[in-house]
MIDREN-701076 format. One record per residue (C-alpha): residue in one letter; chain; x, y, z. Coordinates in Angstrom, 3 decimals. Layout:
[r 'a', 'A', [X, Y, Z]]
...
//
This chain:
[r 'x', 'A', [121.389, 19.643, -82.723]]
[r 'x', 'A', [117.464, 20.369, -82.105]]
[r 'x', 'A', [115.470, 19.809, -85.070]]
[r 'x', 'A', [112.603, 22.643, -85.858]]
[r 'x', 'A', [111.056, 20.743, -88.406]]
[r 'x', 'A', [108.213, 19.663, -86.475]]
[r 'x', 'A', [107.847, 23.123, -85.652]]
[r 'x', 'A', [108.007, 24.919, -89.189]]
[r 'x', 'A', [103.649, 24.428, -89.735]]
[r 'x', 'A', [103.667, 26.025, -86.761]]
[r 'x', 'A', [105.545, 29.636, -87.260]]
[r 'x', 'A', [102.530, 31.634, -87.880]]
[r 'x', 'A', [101.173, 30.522, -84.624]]
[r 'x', 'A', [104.784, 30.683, -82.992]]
[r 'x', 'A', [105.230, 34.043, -84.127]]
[r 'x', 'A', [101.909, 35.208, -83.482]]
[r 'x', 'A', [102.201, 33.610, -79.848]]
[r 'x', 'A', [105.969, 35.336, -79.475]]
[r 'x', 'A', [104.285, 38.570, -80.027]]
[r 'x', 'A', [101.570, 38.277, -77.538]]
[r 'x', 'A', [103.910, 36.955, -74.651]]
[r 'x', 'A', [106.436, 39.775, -75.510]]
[r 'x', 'A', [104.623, 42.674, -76.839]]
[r 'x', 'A', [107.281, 42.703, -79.718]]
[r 'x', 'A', [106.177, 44.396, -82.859]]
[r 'x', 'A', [107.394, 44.341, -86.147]]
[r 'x', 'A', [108.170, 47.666, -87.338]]
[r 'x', 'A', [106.043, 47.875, -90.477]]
[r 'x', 'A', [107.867, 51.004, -92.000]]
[r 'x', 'A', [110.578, 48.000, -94.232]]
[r 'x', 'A', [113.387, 50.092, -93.023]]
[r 'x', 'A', [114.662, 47.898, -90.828]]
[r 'x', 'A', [118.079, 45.819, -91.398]]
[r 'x', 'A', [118.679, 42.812, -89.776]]
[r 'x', 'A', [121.791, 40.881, -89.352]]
[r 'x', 'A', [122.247, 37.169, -88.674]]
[r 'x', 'A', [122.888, 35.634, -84.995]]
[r 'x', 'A', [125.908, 33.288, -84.283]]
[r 'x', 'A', [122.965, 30.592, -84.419]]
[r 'x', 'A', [121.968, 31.785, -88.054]]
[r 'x', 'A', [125.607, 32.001, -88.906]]
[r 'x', 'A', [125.762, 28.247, -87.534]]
[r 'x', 'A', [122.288, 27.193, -89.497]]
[r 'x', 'A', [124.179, 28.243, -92.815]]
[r 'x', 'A', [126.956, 26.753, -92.256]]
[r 'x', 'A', [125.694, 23.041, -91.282]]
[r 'x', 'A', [122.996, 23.458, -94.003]]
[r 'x', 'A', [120.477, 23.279, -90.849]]
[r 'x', 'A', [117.147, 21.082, -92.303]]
[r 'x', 'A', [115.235, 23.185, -89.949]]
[r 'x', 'A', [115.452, 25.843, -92.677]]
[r 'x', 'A', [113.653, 26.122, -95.650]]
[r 'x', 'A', [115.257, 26.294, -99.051]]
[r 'x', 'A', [113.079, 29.795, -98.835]]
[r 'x', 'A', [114.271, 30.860, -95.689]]
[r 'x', 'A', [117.983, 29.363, -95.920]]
[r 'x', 'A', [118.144, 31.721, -99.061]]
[r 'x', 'A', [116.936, 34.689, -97.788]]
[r 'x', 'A', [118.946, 34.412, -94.658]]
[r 'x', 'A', [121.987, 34.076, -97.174]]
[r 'x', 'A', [121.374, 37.875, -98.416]]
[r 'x', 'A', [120.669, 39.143, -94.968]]
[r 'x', 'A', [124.203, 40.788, -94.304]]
[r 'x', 'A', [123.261, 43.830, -91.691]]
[r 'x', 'A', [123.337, 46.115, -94.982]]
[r 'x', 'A', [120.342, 45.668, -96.737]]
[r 'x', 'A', [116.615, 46.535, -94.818]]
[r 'x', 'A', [113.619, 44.775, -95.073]]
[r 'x', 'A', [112.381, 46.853, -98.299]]
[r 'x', 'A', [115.894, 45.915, -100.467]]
[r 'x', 'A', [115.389, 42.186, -99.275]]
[r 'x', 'A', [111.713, 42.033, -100.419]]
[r 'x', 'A', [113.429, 43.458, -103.907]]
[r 'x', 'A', [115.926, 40.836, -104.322]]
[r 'x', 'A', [113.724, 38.095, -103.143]]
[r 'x', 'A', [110.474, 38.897, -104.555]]
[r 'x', 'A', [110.351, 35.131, -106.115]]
[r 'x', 'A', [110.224, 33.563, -102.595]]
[r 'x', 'A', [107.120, 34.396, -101.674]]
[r 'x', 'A', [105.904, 36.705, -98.467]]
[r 'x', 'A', [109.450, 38.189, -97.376]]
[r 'x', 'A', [108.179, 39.492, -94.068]]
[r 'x', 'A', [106.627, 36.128, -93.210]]
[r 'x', 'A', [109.918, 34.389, -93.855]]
[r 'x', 'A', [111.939, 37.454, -91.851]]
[r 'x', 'A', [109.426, 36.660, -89.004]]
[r 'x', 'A', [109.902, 33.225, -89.160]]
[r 'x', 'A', [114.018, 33.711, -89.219]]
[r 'x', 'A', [113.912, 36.302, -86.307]]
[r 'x', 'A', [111.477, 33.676, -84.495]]
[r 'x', 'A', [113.723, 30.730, -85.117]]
[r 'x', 'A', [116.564, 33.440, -83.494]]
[r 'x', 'A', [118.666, 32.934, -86.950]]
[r 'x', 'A', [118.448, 37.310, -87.186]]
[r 'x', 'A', [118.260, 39.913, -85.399]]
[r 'x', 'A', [117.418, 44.191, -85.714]]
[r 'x', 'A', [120.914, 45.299, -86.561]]
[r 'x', 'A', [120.812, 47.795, -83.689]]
[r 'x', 'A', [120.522, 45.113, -81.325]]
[r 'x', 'A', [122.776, 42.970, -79.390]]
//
């Protein structure tokens, strides 16, 4: 297993740079649900120290159900929610729950 950990100061930049390359946006309307990959799925399960405690939670309550705007609600104690979803759908730990 690859460990991110070196990486984690860098997910603003990452993300930022992701963007650029890819022309991805980030819907800003907090309607959007996201599920969690196979490698999320995989993260949580081997308690991955790539993760955060803040991000390993959140990723815990994504379940494909709940958008961006419930998730803020339920973790409004971690800090900026859409900075931690960015870093999660970075990482490729979730995904738009259209997608696949």
């Amino acid at each position: 297993m690859i460990s991110l950990n070196p990486l984690l100061p860098a997910a603003p930049i990452l993300i930022h740079a992701l963007r650029e390359t890819t022309g991805v946006e980030t819907p800003k309307d907090m309607d959007t649900t996201y599920r969690k990959t196979s490698s999320g799925l995989e993260a949580i399960a081997a308690r991955n120290p790539a993760l955060s405690q803040r991000q390993r939670s959140l990723l815990i309550l994504i379940d494909g159900k709940r958008n961006e705007k419930d998730l803020a609600t339920l973790a409004s104690g971690f800090g900026d929610v859409e900075e931690l979803l960015q870093s999660l759908l970075a990482l490729g730990f979730i995904e738009p729950a259209g997608q696949r």
